[in-house]
N, C-alpha and C positions, 0 to 999 in steps of 0.2 A: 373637644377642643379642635379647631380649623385654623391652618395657617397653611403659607405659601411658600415654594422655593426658595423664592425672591427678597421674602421674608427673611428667614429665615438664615439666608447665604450672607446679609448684611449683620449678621454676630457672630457667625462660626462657618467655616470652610467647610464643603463636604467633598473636596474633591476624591475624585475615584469611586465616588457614590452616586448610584441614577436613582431616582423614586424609587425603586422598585426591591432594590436592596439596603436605601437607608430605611426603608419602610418595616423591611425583613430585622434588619438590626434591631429597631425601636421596640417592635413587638418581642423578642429575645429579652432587652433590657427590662421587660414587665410593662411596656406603655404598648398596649395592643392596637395595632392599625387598622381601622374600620374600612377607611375609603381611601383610595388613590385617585385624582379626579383631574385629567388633563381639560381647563381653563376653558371656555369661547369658543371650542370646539364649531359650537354651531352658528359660529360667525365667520367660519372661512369664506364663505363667498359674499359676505358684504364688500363693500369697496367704497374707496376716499370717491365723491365728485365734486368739482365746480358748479356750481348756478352761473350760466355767464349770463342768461337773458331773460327775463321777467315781464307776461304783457296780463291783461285782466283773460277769461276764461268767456267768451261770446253767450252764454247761455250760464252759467252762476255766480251771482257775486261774488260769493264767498271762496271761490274757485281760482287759481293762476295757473298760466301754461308758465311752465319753463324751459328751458334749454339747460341742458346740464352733459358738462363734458365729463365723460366717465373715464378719460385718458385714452382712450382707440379709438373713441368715436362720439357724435352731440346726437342723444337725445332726448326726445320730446317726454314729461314728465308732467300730470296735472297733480294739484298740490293745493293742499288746504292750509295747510299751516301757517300763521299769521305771521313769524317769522322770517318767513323765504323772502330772498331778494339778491340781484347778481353781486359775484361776487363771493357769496356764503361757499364757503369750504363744508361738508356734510357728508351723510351715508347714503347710499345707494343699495336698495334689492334691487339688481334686475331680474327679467322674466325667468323661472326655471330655479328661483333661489326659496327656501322656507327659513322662515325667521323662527326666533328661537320661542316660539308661543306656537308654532306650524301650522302659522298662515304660508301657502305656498303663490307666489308671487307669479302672473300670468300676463299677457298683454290684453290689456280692457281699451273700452271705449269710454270714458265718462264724459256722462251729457253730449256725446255726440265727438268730441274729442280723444283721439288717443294717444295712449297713458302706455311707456314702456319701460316700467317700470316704478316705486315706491322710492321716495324720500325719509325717510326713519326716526323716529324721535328717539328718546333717551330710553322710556319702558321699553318702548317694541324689541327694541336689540338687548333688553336685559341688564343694561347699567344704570340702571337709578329708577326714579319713579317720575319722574317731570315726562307730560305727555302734551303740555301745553304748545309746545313748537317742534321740528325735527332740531337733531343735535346738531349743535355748531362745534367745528373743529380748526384749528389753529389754519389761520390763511397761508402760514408757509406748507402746509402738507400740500405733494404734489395728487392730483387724482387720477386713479387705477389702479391705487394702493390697496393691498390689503388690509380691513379696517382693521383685523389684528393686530398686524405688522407698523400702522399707523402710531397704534394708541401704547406698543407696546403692552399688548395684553397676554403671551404666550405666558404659560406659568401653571404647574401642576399644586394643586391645593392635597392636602392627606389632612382626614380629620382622625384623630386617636377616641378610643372609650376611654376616658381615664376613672381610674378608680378612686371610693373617696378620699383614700389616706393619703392621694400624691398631688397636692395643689396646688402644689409648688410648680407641675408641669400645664397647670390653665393659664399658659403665658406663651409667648414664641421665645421670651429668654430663658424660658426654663426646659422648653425643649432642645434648644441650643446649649444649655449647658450641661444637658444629657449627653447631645451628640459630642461635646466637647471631650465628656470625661471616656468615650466611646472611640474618640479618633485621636485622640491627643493633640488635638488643634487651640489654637490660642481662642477663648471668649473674648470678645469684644464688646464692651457697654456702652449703652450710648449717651451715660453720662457716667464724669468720672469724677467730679467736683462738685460734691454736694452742700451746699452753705447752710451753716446753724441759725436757723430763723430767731429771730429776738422781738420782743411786745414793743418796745421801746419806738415809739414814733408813728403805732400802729393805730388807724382810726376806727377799729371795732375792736369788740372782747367777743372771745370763747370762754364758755362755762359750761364744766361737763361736772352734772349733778348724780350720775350712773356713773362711777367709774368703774364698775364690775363689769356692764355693760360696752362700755367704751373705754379701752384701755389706750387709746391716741386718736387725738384729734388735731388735725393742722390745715392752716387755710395761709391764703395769702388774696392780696386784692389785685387787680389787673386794672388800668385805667386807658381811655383811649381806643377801647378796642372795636370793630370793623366787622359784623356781623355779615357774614353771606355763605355764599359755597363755598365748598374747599377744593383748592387745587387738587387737578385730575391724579397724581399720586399717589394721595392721601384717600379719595376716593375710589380707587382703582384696590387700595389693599384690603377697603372693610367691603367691597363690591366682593371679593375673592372669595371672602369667608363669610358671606351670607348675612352682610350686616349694609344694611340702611344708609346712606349717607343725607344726614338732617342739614347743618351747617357748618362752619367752620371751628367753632367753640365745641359742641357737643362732637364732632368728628374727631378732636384731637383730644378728650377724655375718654371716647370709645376707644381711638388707639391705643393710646397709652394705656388703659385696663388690661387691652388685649397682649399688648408685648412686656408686660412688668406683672398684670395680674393681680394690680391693685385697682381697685374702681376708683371712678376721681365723678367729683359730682360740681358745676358750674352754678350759683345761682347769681341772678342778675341782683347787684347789690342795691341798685336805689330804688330797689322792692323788698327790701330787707329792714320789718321798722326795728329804731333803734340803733341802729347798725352794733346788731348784737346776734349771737350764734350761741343759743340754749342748749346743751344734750341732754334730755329728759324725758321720763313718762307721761304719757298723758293726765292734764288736768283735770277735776270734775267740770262736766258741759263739754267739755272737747272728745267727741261722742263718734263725728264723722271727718273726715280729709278726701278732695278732689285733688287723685294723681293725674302726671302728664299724659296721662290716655283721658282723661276728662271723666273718667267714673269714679262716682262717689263711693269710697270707702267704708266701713264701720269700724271704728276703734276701739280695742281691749284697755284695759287699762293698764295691762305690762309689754306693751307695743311701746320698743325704742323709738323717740321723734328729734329731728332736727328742729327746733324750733327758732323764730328770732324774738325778739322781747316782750310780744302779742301772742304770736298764734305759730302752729305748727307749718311749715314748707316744705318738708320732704319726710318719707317714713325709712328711717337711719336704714343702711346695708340696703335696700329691697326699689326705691323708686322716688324720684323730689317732685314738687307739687305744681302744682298746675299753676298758682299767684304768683311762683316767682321764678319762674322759666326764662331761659333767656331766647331772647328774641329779637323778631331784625333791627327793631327802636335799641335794642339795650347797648351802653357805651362801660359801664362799668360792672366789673365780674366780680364777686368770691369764690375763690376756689377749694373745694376740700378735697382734703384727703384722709379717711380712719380707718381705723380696727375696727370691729365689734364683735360683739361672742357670739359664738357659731351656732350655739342652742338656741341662743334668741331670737337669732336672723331666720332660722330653718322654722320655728315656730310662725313667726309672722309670716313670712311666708306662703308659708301653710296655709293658715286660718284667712289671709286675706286671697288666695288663690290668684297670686301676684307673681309668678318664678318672675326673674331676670338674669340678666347678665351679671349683674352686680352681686345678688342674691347668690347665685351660682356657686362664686366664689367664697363668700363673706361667709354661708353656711362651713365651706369646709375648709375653712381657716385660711386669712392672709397674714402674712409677719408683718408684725406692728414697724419690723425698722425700713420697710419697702416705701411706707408714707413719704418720707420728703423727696428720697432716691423719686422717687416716682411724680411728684409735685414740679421737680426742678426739670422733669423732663418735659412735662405739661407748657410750662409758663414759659421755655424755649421756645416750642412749638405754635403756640399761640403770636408769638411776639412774631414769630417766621410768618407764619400765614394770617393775621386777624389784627397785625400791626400793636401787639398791646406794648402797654408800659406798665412794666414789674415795679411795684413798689417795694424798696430793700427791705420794710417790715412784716414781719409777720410772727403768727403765731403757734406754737406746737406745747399743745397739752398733750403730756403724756406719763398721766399716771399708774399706767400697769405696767411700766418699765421691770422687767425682770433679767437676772442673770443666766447668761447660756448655757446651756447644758454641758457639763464634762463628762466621757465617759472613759473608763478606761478596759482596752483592747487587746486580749494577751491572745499574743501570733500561734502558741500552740491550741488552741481552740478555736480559734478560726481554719487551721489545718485539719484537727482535728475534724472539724463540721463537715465540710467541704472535701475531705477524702484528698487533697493536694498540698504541696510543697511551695511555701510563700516564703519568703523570705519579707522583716521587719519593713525593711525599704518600699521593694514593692506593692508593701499593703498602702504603705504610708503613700505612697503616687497616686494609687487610685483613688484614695479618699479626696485627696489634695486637688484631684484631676475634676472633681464635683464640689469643690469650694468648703471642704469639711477643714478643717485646722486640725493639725496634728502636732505635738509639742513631747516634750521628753523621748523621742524615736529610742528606743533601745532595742538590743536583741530578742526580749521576752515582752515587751509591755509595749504599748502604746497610746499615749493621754490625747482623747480625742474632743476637741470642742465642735458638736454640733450646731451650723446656721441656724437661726431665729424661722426660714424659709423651711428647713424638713421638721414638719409638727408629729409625721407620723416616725420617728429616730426615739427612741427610749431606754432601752436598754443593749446589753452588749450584741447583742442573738441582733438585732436591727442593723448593726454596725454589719455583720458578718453576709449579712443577706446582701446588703451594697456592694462586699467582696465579690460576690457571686455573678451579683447581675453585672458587675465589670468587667470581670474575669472571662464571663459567658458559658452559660450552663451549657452549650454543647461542646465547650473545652475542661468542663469537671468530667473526670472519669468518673464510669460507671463499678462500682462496687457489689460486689454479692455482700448483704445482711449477714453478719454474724448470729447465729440461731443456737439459743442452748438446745440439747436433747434432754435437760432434765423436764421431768414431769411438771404441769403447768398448776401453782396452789389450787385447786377448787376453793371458787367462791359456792359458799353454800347457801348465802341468800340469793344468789340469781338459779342456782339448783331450785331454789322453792319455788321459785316465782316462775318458773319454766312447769316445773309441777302439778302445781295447784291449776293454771291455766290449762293444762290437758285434763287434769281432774275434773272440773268443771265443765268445760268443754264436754267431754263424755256421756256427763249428768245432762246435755240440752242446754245450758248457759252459751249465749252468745258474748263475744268478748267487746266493750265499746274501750275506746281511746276518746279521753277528753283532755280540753285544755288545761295548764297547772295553774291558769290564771282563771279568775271567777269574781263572781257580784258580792260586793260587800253584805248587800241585800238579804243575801242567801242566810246569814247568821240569823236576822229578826225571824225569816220565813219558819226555819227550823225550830225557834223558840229559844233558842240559847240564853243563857242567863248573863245577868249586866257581868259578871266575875269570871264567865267559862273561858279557861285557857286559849279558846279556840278563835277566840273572840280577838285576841293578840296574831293581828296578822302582819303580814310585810308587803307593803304596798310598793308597787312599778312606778318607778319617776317619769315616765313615760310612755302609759296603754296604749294598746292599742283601740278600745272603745271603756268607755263607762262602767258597761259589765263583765269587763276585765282589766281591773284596776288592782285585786289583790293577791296573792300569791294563795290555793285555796290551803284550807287546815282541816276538810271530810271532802270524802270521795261520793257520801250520798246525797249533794246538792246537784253534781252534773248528770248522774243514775238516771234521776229523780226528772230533770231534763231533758231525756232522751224518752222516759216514758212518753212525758208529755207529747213528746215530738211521732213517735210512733202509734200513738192513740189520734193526735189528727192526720195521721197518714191509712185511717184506719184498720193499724195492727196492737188490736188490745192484748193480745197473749205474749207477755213479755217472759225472758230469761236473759239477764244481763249482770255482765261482771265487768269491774274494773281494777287492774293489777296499777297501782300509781304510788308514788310521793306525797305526802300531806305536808305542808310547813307549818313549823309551831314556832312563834318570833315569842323566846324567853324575856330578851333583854333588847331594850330600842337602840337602834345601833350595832347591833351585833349581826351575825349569821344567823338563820334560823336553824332549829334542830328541823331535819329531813328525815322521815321513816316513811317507809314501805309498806301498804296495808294492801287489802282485797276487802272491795265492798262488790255484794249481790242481791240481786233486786228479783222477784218475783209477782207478777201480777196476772190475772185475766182467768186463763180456763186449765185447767189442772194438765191434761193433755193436748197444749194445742196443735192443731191442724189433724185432729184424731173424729172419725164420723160423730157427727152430733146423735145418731140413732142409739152408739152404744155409750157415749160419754155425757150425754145432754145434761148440764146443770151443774156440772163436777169443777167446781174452781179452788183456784191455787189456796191451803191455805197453812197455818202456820205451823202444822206438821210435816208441809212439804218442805218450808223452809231448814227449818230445823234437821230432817232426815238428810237434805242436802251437806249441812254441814256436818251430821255424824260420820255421813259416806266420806268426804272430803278427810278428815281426820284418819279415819278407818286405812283411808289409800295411801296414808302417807306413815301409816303405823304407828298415828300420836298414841301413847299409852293414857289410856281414861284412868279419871280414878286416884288414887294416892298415886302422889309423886309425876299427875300427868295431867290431862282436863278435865274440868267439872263444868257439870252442868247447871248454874246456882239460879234460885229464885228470889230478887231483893228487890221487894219495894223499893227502898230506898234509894237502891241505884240505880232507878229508870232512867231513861233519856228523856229529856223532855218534850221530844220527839215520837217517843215510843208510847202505846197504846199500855198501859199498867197491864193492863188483865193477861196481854199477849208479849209476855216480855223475861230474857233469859240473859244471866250474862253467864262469858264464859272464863273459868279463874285458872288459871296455874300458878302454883307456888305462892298465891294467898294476891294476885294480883289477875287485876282484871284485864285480857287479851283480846274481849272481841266482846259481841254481840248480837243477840237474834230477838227480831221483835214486828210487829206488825204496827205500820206507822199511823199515825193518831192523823182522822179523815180533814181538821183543821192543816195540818202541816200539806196533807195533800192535794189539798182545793187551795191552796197558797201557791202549786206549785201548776197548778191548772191540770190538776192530774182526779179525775169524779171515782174512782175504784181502786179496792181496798188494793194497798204495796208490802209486801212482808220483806223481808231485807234482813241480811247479815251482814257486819263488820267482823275482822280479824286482824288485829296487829302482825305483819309476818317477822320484823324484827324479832317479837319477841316469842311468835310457834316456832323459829328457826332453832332458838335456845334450848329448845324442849325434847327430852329424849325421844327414842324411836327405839318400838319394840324390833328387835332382831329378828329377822328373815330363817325358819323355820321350817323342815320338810316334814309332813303331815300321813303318811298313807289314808289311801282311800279305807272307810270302814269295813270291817269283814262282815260285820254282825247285826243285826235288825238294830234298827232304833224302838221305843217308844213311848207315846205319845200322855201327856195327863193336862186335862184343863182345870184352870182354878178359877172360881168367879166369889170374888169378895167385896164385902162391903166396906167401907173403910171411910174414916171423914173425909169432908171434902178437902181439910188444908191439907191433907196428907200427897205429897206428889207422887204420881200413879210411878215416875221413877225411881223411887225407894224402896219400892216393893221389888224390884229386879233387882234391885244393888243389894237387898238382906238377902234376899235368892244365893244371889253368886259369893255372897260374904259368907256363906254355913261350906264354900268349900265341899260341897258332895262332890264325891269323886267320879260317881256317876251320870250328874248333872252335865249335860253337852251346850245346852243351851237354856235360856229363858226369855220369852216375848211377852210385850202387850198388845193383844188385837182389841181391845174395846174397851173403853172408857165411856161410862151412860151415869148420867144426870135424868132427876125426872120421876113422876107416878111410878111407881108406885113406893120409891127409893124419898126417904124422906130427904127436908131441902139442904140439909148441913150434910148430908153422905154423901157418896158417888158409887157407881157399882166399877170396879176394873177387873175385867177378863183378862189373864193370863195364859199360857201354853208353854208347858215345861219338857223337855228332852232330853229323856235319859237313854244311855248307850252304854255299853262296857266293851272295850276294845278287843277283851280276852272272850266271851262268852256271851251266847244268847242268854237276857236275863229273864225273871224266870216274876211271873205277875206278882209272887208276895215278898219279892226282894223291891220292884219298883213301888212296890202299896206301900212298905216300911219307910223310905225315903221318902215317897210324897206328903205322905200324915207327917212326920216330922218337919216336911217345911211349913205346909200348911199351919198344923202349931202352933211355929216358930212366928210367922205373919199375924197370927191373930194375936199373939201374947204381946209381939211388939207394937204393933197400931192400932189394937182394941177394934180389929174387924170379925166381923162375922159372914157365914154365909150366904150368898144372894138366894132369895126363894127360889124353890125350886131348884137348890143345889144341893149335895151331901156334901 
């Protein structure tokens, strides 16, 4: 937002303030100051001259000498401009001067004649765009004037960043009514008498079919009116702040947006068929629209239009149309003034890759009760400069009319916040001092009606913040934090989750961070079933792209994406984890349930970056996965087992995702916590991913719940261990981990340990058996044990194995 001193000083007094420290104030009050910009700067050495004499140029037509008195002295000046003639009052570079484009001005000869010095049009010196002649200035200015000094142009411009919640300050009277509640000086508006517009006598209708969209619409007709420039003034203030001066109609809607902050939009009415004013969404066939910039548009079909009783004229909030522009023919106006919704406008916007001034605004909310205030300042100004005649009818629809917001204020919480001593009154001035209404003042309470103007005011804590920025945060004292020294609760779900990540970590997993938003896509990809809870997601009323449009509900669709991404960067050996959020949307309408999981993905070469001489061919597979996760449990002291984690094999609760043959879930307390499995090569050429992925899930909600075996000191052993292998045959459904868990179930006391090093399928093992090699370690803490106390214990487990799964010995064993 750009405004000027000048501006500015005609609402609110700044005396005792130079740029420099109301600049300083402003940024304090939370409106940060970008620029401070003193005005023309680089027009101090232009100067007023006379043309007293004008004859043809001996050698070009198109050429005249003049004589031009610069006030100390007449010189000779050749000049092209069709313009010139004695008499003309105008700009002068002489020699030694750079104009504000830095051409630097020298004495030439042209065609044989010399030139000491430029005549200047209105671009070259940076006030306007007319390059067709040099500028004419008022015949009483005397010349040898400073052209500054002439045109009254001295004047510091400060542009502020405003942020989006404060839109109320994209105005000059909103800035002024900052500095007002800042200095306690009186606002001054520049209309104080605003008339209730009535249909009654009115020769066109408004019909607003969006009133979601358009919660006020108001126009009025102007007749008589006098299309041209606009006086140097009016010129001179939207020249200051980096704005265009078009004509005199579109100059006094561009001001008035700029010092009220409501956009006003002009259309020439006897190009209005109908004389009717539509607010509506596009028709079917009404596909494209040519704006005032003359490029052809495309049309959505939830794109707000101004229409008249044919065809659309302007694209509502954002830009009006090229058919009904007003122009230098045009004698009769309609003028509007609206609301419209902020989502709308920022959408079209958007999609038409259209910002404007208007748009600007309209995105982050105008008060619908600024429309007439703002209209009646319009149709003044017009009548001043462009001679119009206000017709006393008009119209104001306005059906999103709503009532203003009450809050109430209580003084010990505002003290409270703020660390100072207010007193009821005082709160109540400063509110008052920024146009807020304040009513029942008591010593404890204060009822505060918030302006239609602050949209971002909501609750009490809002209220308290205006104290502040009034007050001035460099007059709240500074406070030391009251800090308990009690012990801070441990959360123990973020204990896990710090955990599990070093644990893994350790193991070679590298940790990816993906986004909580993801492709709907990803559900079919995975194979999910029409009924799978997962499937109930909660979708963003607002993506950022397509393929994050839903809030995800697995962690192994983005995994699964990173492979992919890492395989065309050619890095096929992956180890990746993701510590995240899942959403699971119960109920439509509601909050989703949010839990905590760890998914890990394994693919490529068993050891990578390890020499291919000693490792060649060795790839990841689903007993790496799986060992990973024993380890992870292992570290974190989950107890296996009764009353801790199993390891279960169920058909029937594969994922439909996962490969059957290569598939484990894992249960505690009769509920399923995670899973390991090796993903089915459909799911993974879905994902553009050609090699096998093994992967684990874990709920940590619910490993969090799960006991931990107790932290136990062990001494080192005194005594030999020794060693006994078992190699048996056993059916193939029998899982080679049952044979360790009957092991450890007989409770020997001697027993230290039990392993499986080989599980073989295959000739000479018929095809329903399997052979599994075992390695069992006995130790006695007290005593070397002695070979026919370890034989006694071995024969008895061995036994014990064969009586329970009907196995025998593999050939070639005892």
């Amino acid at each position: 937002m750009k405004f000027t001193l000048s501006w500015l000083t005609t609402f609110v007094s700044i005396d005792g303030l130079d740029a420099a420290q109301l600049a300083d104030r402003l940024t304090m009050l939370g409106l940060e100051v970008e620029a401070v910009e003193e005005l023309y700067q680089e027009l101090d050495g232009i100067l007023t001259a006379r043309v007293t004499r004008v004859h043809p140029h001996p050698n070009a037509d198109r050429l005249t000498i003049c004589d031009v008195d610069t006030g100390a002295e007449t010189v000779q000046v050749v000049c092209g401009a069709p313009n010139v003639r004695a008499g003309l009052v105008t700009a002068i570079a002489l020699p030694g001067t750079t104009l504000p484009g830095g051409m630097k001005i020298r004495k030439a000869k042209v065609r044989g004649q010399q030139s000491l010095g430029m005549l200047c049009s209105a671009r070259e010196l940076g006030l306007g765009d007319d390059h067709s002649g040099i500028i004419e200035l008022d015949p009483d200015i005397a010349p040898g004037r400073s052209l500054v000094e002439a045109l009254d142009l001295h004047d510091t411009m400060i542009e502020i960043d405003l942020t989006p919640n404060r839109p109320d300050c994209a105005s000059v009277l909103g800035i002024a009514r900052e500095v007002a509640g800042l200095t306690g000086a009186l606002l001054r508006q520049p209309v104080t008498d605003v008339p209730v517009l009535h249909s009654e006598g009115a020769d066109f209708r408004v019909t607003i079919r969006e009133p979601a969209l358009c919660p006020r619409y108001a126009a009025r007709r102007l007749s008589g009116v006098r299309v041209g420039p606009s006086p140097w003034w009016l010129q001179r203030q939207l020249l200051a702040v980096g704005m265009r001066p078009i004509n005199n109609i579109v100059d006094v809607t561009n001001f008035v947006m700029l010092e009220y902050g409501q956009p006003l939009h002009a259309f020439d009415f006897d190009r209005l068929e109908g004389s009717e004013i539509v607010v509506r969404l596009p028709l079917d066939g009404e596909r494209s629209f040519i704006t005032l910039d003359g490029v052809e548009r495309t049309l959505l079909t939830d794109m707000l239009m101004i229409c008249d009783a044919r065809r659309p004229v302007a694209v509502a909030g954002v830009m009006g149309g090229l058919d009904s522009e007003v122009t230098e023919g045009t004698t009769e106006i309609l003028l509007e003034t609206a609301c419209f919704d902020p989502v709308s406008i920022r959408r079209t916007a958007r999609r038409l890759n259209l910002p404007s001034e208007a748009s600007y605004r309209f995105e982050r909310g105008v008060d619908p009760d600024l429309a007439t205030r703002a209209m009646e300042r319009a149709v003044q100004l017009m009548a001043q400069v462009a001679g119009a005649h206000v017709q006393p009818a008009g119209i104001d629809e306005y059906p999103g009319r709503r009532e203003p917001l009450h809050l109430e204020l209580r003084v010990r919480r505002v003290n409270d916040l703020l660390g100072v001593e207010l007193s009821s009154s005082r709160i109540a001035a400063y509110l008052r001092s920024i146009e807020f209404t304040v009513d029942d003042e008591s010593r404890d309470m204060l009822r505060v009606t918030v302006p239609g103007f602050r949209i971002d005011i909501e609750r009490e804590v809002d209220l308290v913040e205006e104290i502040a920025r009034l007050v001035g945060y460099n007059e709240i004292p500074v406070t030391r934090p009251r800090i308990s020294m009690e012990y801070p609760q441990r959360n123990e779900l973020r204990i896990l989750r710090r955990q599990v990540g070093e644990i893994l970590t350790a193991q070679g997993f590298f940790e990816a961070i993906n986004y909580s938003f993801t492709a709907e896509k990803h559900h079919d990809l995975m194979g999910l079933a029409a009924d799978d809870p997962r499937r109930s997601v909660t979708r963003l009323l607002n993506p950022l792209t397509e393929d994050q449009a839903v809030m995800r509900s697995m962690l192994l669709p983005g995994l699964l994406e990173n492979i992919r991404r890492n395989i065309n960067f050619q890095r096929p050996d992956i180890r990746l984890f993701e510590i995240g959020k899942i959403f699971l949307q119960k109920k439509e309408g509601e909050q989703p349930e949010e839990r905590f999981q760890v998914c890990a993905v394994m693919s490529g070469s068993r050891y990578p970056g390890a020499r291919p001489l000693y490792f060649s061919g060795l790839e990841t597979d689903f007993f790496d996965v799986k060992g990973a996760v024993e380890n992870l449990l292992a570290a974190l002291r989950v107890r296996r087992g009764e009353g801790g984690v199993d390891f279960v094999v169920a058909a029937e609760q594969v994922q439909p995702y996962s490969d059957s043959d290569l598939a484990m879930q894992l249960v505690a307390g009769g509920r399923e916590i995670g899973r390991i499995g090796r993903l089915k090569r459909k799911v993974a050429r879905g994902f553009g991913v050609k090699q096998e992925v093994y992967f684990f899930e874990l709920d940590l909600e619910d490993l969090v719940s799960l006991p931990r075996q107790a932290r136990e000191f062990r001494p080192l052993p005194r005594y030999p261990s020794v060693r006994r292998d078992i190699a048996l045959v056993v059916p193939d459904a029998v899982p080679a981990g049952d044979l360790l868990q009957a092991i450890h179930a007989q409770k020997e006391k001697f027993v230290e340990s039990a392993d499986i090093f080989d599980v073989y399928r295959g000739r000479p093992i018929a095809e329903d058996m399997k052979s599994v090699a075992l390695t069992v370690t006995y130790r006695s803490p007290e005593q070397t044990l002695d070979d026919e106390t370890v034989d006694r214990i071995h024969r008895k487990i061995v036994n014990s194995l064969m009586a329970t799964f009907g196995a025998r010995y593999r050939e070639g064993m005892e």
